[in-house]
Every structure is written in C-alpha cells, then in structure tokens.
N, C-alpha and C positions, 0 to 999 in steps of 0.2 A: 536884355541882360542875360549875360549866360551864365551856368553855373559847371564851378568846376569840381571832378571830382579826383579825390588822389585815391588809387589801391598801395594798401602797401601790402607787405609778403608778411605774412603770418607769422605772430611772434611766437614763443614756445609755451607760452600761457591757453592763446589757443588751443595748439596741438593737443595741449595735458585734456583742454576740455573736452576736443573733441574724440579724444580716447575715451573717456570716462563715462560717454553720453554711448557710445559705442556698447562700452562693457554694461554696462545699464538696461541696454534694450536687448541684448544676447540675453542677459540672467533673465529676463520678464518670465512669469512664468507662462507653463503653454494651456493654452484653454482645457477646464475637461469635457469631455466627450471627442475630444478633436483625435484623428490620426494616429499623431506626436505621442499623445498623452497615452494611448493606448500601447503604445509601442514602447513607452517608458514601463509602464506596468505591468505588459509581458517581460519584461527583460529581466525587471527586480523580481517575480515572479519565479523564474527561470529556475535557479538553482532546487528553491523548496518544492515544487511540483516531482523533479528530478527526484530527489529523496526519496519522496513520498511513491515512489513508483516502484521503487527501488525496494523498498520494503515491503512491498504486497506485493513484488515478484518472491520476495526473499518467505516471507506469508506463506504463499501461495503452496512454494516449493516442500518446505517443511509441510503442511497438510497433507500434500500428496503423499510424502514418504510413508508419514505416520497413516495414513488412510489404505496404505498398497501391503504395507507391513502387518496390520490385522487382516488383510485378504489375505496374504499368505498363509497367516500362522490359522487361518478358522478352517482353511483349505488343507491344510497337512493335519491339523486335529483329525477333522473328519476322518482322514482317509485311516488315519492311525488309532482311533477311537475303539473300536471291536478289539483289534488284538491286543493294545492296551488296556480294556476294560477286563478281557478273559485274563488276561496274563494275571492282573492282580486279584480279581476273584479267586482265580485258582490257586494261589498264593496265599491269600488270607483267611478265606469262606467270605469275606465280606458281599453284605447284599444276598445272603442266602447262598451263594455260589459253591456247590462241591468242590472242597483241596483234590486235586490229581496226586494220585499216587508217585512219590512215598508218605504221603500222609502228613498228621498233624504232628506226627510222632516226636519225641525231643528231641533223637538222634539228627535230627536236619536232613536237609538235599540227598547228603552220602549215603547215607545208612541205608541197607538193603532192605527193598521195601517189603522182601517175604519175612522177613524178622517182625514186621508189625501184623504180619498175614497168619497170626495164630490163634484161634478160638479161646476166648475165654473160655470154658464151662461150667463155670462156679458162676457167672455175671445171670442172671436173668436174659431170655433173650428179645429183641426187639423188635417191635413189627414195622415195616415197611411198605408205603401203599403209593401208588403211583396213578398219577393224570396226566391227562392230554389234550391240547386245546389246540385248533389253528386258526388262522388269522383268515377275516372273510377275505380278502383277497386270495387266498389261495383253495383252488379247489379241490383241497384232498380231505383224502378220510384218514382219521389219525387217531389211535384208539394202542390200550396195553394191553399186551395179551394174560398178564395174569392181575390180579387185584390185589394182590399182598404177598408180601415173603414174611418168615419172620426168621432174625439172624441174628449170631452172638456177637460181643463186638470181637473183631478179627476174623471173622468169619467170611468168606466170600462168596458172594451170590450174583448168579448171573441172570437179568432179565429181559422181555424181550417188548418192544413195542410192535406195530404193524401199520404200516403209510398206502394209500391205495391213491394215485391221482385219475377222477371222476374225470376229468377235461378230453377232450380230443388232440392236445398238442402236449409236445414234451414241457417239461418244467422244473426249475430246478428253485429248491424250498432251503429254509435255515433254520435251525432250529436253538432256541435259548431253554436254558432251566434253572431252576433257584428249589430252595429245600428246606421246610419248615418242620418245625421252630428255627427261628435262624442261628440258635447258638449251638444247633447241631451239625452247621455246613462247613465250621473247620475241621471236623471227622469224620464229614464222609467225602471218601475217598474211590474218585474211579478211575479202575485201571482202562477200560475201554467205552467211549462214549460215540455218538455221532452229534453233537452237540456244536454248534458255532462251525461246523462244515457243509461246504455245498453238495445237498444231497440230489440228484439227479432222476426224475422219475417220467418214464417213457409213457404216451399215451393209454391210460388203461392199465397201468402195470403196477402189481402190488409188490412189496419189498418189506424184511424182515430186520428190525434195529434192533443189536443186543445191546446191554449195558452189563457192565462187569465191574463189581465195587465191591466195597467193603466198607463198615467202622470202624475206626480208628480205635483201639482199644483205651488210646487215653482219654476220652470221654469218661471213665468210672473214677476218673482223680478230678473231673472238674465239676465245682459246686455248684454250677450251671446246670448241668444235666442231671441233677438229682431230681427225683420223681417224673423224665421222660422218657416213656418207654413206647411210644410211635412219631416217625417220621414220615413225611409225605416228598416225593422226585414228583414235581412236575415237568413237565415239557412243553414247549410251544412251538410250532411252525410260523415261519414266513415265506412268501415268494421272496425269495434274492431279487434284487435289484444292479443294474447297475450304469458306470455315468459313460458320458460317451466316449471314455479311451477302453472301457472295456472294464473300467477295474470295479470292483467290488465294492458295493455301499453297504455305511453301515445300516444298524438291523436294530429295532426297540427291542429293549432289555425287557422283558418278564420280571 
C-alpha cells in the first residue's frame, strides 16, 4: 500500500507565522557575560564616560591656572617685597621705620625740608643712642662710633657707624634699621643713610657709614611723645643674597 503525499505552496497565514517566529528569536535577549552583551554595554556606556573625561580635563585645566597664577603672583612679591616694604616704612614710620626727609611735617612731599631743619631752643633736647648687630652669617665687625648724641627737635646731627669684614673674600652686606619707641619713627627723619643698600666690603677692608637725620620738630604737638625724651637707631647687617638671574633677594626685616 502506498502513501501519498500532496505539498502545497504556503498560504499567507504561514508566511505571517514564519515572520513572527523570526522577529521573536532576533529580540531574544543576548546572554550576559557573552561578547554581544559586553559590546552593548560599552556602547550605552559610551557617551557618559565621554563627559565625564571631559570634565576632569576641563578640572584639571582650571587647577593649573589657578595653581601657576599664585606661582606668579608669590614670585613677583618677593622680588618686590624690600622696596615695597622700605617705600612704606619710609612713608609712614610704620614698624619702627625712620620717615626720609622732608619729614613728618604737615607741609607734605613739597615743602622744603630745610623749613622743618630748624632748632627748637626752647624744646628740651633729646638723647639719642645708637646699636649695631650683624647676622652670624656675615663675618663682619659692626660697631657705632659714638654712643650718644643729644639733639633738639629740628636739629641736625650727623653720625657714624664703622664695618670691618674679618673674612678673606670680598662681600657685599644689607643692612635694615627700625627706631624705638615706635611712636617716635614718624619723626625721625634721615637725610643720609646706607640702609636697605648693597654695601660692598673688600677682603680685610674697614669702611666708615654716616648717617645724617634729624627730629621732626612736630613731635612737641603729639600727645604720644609726651614724657620721651630718648630714642635708640639700631642697625643690623646681612650678607646679600642673591637668586640665579643675578637679582637681589629679599632681606629679614629687624
């Protein structure tokens, strides 16, 4: 007995199934750990890693700026620190610091400073006494050659220190000063100082520092100076230093 068989040609009910069976095992999803799946997860991945790089470049940058920009501004302090620091000493008395001549006088800047350069004689007059100290790095001898003045205010007096360097090689020293009581260093006034200059001293070779000042005669209207009648000028030495373009570093203040 045989059997028979009929094909027939696929109706359209088929076809829909066999689309749908199709679309079906496409969407399945893809194992994890596999390949695939990893390669789906970089990709969604993709955009936010991007950002995130983007911003710690952007991070990064800004730090720099701001990190290069205090290197700057600590670099130009320095260098500008000394003549900044003299200029307003000398300007204020602040910090003990002797006013340079024209003085503390009311007249200001313009006013001729021989106008303030007149003796009281009626004022009691004031003693003045003078130290000298230098920094163990520097081997000099530094000493004043007299121990006292005593002057009227508007009076002018000139005095002398004496620098000797003990070493075998040349050397060049700085020297700071400040002036006690402090409420007397807007008044005093010097015309000629070697102070916050590079003083240059040859092996063995001694050298003679004046200083040339006066008080400000407006010290007798300020209720501050009432009952001082001594002042002390110290001085201090340093070896100069300096950085490797040649320039000049600053110097501790006294």
């Amino acid at each position: 007995m045989s059997i028979g068989l009929t094909l027939r040609p696929p109706t359209r009910g088929h076809e829909q199934l066999h689309a749908n069976t199709l679309a079906v095992v496409t969407a399945e999803p893809v194992a994890m750990g596999s390949p695939a799946a990893k390669q789906q997860a970089a990709g969604a991945q993709a955009p936010s890693m991007e950002r995130m790089q983007e911003y710690y470049r952007y991070k990064n940058r800004t730090t720099m700026y701001y990190t290069l920009s205090v290197i700057l501004g600590t670099v130009a302090l320095s260098y500008g620190s000394v003549p900044m620091y003299k200029m307003i000493c000398q300007t204020t008395g602040w910090g003990g610091q002797p006013v340079r001549a024209p003085g503390h006088g009311g007249g200001g800047s313009d006013v001729d400073p021989s106008t303030r350069m007149v003796p009281v004689t009626t004022a009691p007059r004031i003693r003045v006494t003078f130290n000298a100290s230098v920094s163990d790095m520097l081997p000099w001898k530094f000493v004043p050659q007299q121990r006292e003045v005593r002057v009227l205010p508007g009076e002018t007096a000139l005095a002398f220190y004496t620098a000797t360097n003990k070493s075998d090689n040349d050397i060049i020293g700085v020297a700071t000063y400040s002036v006690t009581p402090a409420q007397v260093a807007p008044y005093f006034s010097k015309i000629q100082c070697f102070c916050f200059e590079e003083q240059r001293l040859n092996a063995g070779e001694t050298v003679d520092m004046p200083v040339f000042f006066y008080l400000d005669p407006d010290l007798l209207h300020d209720l501050n100076m009432r009952g001082i009648n001594e002042v002390t000028l110290s001085y201090t030495f340093f070896k100069a230093k300096y950085d490797d373009n040649g320039n000049f570093k600053s110097i501790p203040v006294a």
